[in-house]
Each structure stands twice: as structure tokens, then as C-alpha cells.
C-alpha positions in Angstrom: 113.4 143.2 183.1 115.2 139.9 183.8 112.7 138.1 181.7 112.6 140.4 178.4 116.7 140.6 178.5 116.5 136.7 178.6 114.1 136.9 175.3 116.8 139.3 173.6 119.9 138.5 175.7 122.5 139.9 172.8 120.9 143.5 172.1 123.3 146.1 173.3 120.8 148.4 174.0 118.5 146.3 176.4 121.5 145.1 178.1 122.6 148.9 178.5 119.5 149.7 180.0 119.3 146.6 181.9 122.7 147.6 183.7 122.0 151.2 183.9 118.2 150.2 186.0 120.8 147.4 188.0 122.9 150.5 188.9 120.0 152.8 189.9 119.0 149.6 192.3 121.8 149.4 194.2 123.0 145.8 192.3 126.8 147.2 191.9 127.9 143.6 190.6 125.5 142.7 188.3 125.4 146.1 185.9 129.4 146.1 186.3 129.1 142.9 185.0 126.1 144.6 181.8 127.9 147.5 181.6 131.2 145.8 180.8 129.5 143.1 178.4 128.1 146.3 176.6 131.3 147.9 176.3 133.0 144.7 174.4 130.2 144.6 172.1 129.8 147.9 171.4 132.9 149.6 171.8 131.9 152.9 170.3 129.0 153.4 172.2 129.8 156.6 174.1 126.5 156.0 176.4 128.2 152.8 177.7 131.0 154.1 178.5 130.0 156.9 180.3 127.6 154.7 182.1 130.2 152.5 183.3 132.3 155.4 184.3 129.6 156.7 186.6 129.3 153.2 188.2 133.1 153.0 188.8 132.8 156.5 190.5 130.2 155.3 192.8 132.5 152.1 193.5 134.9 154.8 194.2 137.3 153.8 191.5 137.7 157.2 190.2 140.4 156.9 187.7 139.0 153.6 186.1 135.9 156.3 185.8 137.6 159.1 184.6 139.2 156.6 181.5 135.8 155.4 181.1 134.5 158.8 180.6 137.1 160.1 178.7 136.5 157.6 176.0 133.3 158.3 175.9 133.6 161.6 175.4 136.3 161.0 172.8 133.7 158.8 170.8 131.1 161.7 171.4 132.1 165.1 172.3 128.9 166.5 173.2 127.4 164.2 175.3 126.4 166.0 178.3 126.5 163.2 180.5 129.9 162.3 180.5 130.8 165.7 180.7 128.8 166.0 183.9 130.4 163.1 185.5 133.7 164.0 184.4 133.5 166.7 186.2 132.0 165.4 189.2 135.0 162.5 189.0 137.6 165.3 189.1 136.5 166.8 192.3 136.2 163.7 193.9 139.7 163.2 192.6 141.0 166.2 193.7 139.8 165.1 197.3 137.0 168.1 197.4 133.9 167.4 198.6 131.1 168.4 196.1 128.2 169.8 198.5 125.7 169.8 195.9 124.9 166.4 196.4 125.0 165.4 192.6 127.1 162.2 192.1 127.9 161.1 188.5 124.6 159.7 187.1 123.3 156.7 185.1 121.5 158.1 181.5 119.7 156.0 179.2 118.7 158.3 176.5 118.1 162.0 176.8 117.5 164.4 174.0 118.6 167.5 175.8 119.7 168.6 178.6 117.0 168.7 182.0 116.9 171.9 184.4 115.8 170.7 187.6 115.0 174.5 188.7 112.8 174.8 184.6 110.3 172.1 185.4 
């Protein structure tokens, strides 16, 4: 992934991706560091800020998130993912414990909405 982001280093959209699979890795620092470059570039992209809002939850920065996915919905008010990790930053706000074990999640692209219990 390294090497194609380093033949297109400016696109939004690789970089986006490129954070979102540093995220899914465990690399914390480095796709804050994607996420936030895709944000200043592309300040109306609602996928990177809902993106960067599920990272900050995991970093347990909850109300940084909860901005991040605000704005993202504001940009695009049906997009299911920040809606799902706004929710999911709320209760952590609110100092519940989820038991579902869902944590707000990192989403490239998706055309509709998966049902884990559908198949």
C-alpha cells in the first residue's frame, strides 16, 4: 500500500483508504496522521470525517469523535456509518458499557447497509 500511495501521494481517496487499512492494523499514529491530511484537503468529504471520528473513539477521545462525526453527518445526512458510530460514541460517553462488542468502525465505501445475521 506504501508503495502505490507513494506513486499517487496527493489523491484523497487512496490516502483515505490508506489511513482507514492503517487503522484496521493497529498503526493509531500513522492514519491519524492520513486521516487528518484527508480532512484538510477534502473538507467535505463526509467519509473522512466519520473515519477519523471512529479513530479518535478508539483513542478514546470521544468528544473530538463525536465533532468529527457530527460534521460528517452534517455534510451527508444519510451515511450510515457515522450514524452508527455516533451512536456507539454516545454510550461510551454516557459512561455505559456497550455489550455488543461493536466499537465505531472504519468504512471505505459501502453501497448499503450489511446484516451480519442476512449473509
Amino acid at each position: 500500500m506504501e508503495r502505490v500511495l507513494a506513486l499517487r501521494p496527493g489523491t484523497p481517496e487512496m490516502l483515505l483508504d490508506y489511513g482507514i487499512a492503517l487503522a484496521g492494523v493497529g498503526r493509531h499514529a500513522e492514519a491519524l496522521a492520513a486521516l487528518e491530511r484527508v480532512v484538510a484537503l477534502t473538507p467535505n468529504n463526509s467519509r473522512a470525517w466519520s473515519n477519523r471520528g471512529a479513530l479518535l473513539s478508539r483513542l478514546h477521545r470521544n468528544e473530538e469523535a463525536l465533532t468529527d462525526v457530527d460534521r460528517a453527518l452534517a455534510l451527508d445526512p444519510v451515511n450510515e456509518d457515522a450514524w452508527n458510530n455516533r451512536g456507539l460514541i454516545l454510550v461510551e460517553l454516557a459512561g455505559t458499557r456497550y455489550t455488543g462488542g461493536a466499537r465505531p468502525q472504519y468504512r471505505s465505501t459501502r453501497s448499503r447497509p450489511r446484516c451480519s445475521r442476512c449473509g
